[in-house]
N, CA and C of each residue as an Amber inpcrd file, in Angstrom:
protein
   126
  47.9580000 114.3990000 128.6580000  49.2320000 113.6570000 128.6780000
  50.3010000 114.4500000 127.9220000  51.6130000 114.8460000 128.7340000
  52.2820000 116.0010000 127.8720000  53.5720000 114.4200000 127.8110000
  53.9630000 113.7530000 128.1610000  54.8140000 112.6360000 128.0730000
  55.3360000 112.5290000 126.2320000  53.9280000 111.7470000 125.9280000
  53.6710000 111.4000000 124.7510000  54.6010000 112.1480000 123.5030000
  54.2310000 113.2700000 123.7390000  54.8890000 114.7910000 122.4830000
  56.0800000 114.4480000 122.8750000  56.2490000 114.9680000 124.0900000
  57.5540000 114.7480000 124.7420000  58.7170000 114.0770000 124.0030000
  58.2510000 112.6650000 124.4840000  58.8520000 111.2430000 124.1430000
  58.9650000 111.3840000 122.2880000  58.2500000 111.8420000 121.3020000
  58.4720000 112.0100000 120.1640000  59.1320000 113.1610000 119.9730000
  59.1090000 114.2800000 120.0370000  59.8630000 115.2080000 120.3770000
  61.4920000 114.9120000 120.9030000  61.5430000 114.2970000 121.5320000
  63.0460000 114.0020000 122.4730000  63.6740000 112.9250000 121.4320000
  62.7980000 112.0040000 120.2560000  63.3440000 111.0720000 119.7180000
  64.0360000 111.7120000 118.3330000  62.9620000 112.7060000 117.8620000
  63.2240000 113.4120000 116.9880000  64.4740000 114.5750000 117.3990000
  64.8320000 114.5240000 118.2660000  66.4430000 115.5450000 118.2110000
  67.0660000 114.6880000 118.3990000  66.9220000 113.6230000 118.9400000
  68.2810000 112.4740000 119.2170000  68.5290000 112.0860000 117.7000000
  67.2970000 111.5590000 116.7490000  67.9740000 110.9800000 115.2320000
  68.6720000 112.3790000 114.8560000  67.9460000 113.7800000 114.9940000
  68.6090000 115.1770000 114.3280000  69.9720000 115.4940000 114.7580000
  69.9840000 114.9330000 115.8410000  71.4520000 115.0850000 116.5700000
  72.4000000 114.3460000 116.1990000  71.9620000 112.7140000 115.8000000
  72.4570000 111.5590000 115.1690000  73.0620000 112.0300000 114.0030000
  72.1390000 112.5090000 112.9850000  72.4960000 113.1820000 111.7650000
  73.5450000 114.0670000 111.4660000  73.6010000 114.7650000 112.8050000
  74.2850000 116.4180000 112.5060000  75.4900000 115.6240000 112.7390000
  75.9700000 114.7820000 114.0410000  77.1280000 114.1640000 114.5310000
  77.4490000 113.4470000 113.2810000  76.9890000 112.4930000 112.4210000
  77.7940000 111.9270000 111.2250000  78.2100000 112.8820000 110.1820000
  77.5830000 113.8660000 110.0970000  78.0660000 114.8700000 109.1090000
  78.8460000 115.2780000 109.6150000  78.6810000 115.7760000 111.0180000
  80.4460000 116.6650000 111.8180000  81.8390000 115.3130000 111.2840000
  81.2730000 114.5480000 111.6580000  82.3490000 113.3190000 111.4980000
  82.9310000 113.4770000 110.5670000  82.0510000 113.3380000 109.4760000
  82.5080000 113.1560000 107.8470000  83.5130000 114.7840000 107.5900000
  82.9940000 115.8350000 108.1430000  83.5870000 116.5890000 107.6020000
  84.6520000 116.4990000 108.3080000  85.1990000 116.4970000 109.2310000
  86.4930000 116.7080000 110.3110000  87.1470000 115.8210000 109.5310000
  86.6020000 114.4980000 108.8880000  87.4160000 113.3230000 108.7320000
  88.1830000 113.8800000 106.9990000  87.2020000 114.2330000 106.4920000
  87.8120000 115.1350000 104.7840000  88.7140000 116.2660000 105.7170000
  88.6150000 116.8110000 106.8100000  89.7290000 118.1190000 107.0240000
  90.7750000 117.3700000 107.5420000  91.0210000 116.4210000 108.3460000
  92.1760000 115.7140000 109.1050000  93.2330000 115.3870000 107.6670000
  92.0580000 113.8990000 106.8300000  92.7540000 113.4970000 105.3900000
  93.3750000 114.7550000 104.6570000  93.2050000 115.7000000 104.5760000
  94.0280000 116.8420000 103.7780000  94.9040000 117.7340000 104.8060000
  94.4890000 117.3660000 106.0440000  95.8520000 118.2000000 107.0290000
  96.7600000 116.9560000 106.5600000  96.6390000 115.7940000 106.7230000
  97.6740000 115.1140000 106.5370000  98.4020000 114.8990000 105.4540000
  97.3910000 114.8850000 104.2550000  97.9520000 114.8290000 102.8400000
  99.2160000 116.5820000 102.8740000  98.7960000 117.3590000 103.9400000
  99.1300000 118.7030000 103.3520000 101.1600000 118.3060000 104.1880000
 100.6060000 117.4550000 105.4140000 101.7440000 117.9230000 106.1480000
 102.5510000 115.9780000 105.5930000 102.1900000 115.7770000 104.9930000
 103.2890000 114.7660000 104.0400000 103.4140000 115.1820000 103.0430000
 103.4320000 116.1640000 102.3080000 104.0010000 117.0120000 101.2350000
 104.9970000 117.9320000 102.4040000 104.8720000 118.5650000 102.8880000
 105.8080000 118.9300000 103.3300000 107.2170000 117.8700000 104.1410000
């Protein structure tokens, strides 16, 4: 049965993928907050 691995395998990059996407988030979201802090000082 190759399914099985599979199916754990495929779950385990979706949470790793889950993970990586909230960290991309978080960081874009700290770079946006200081583009903006930068371009309301100006």
């Amino acid at each position: 049965m190759l399914i099985l691995p599979l199916l754990k395998f495929f779950g385990d990059f979706m949470r790793l993928e889950n993970t990586v996407f909230v960290v991309f988030k978080k960081l874009t979201r700290q770079k946006n907050d200081r583009f903006l802090f930068h371009t309301k000082e100006l």
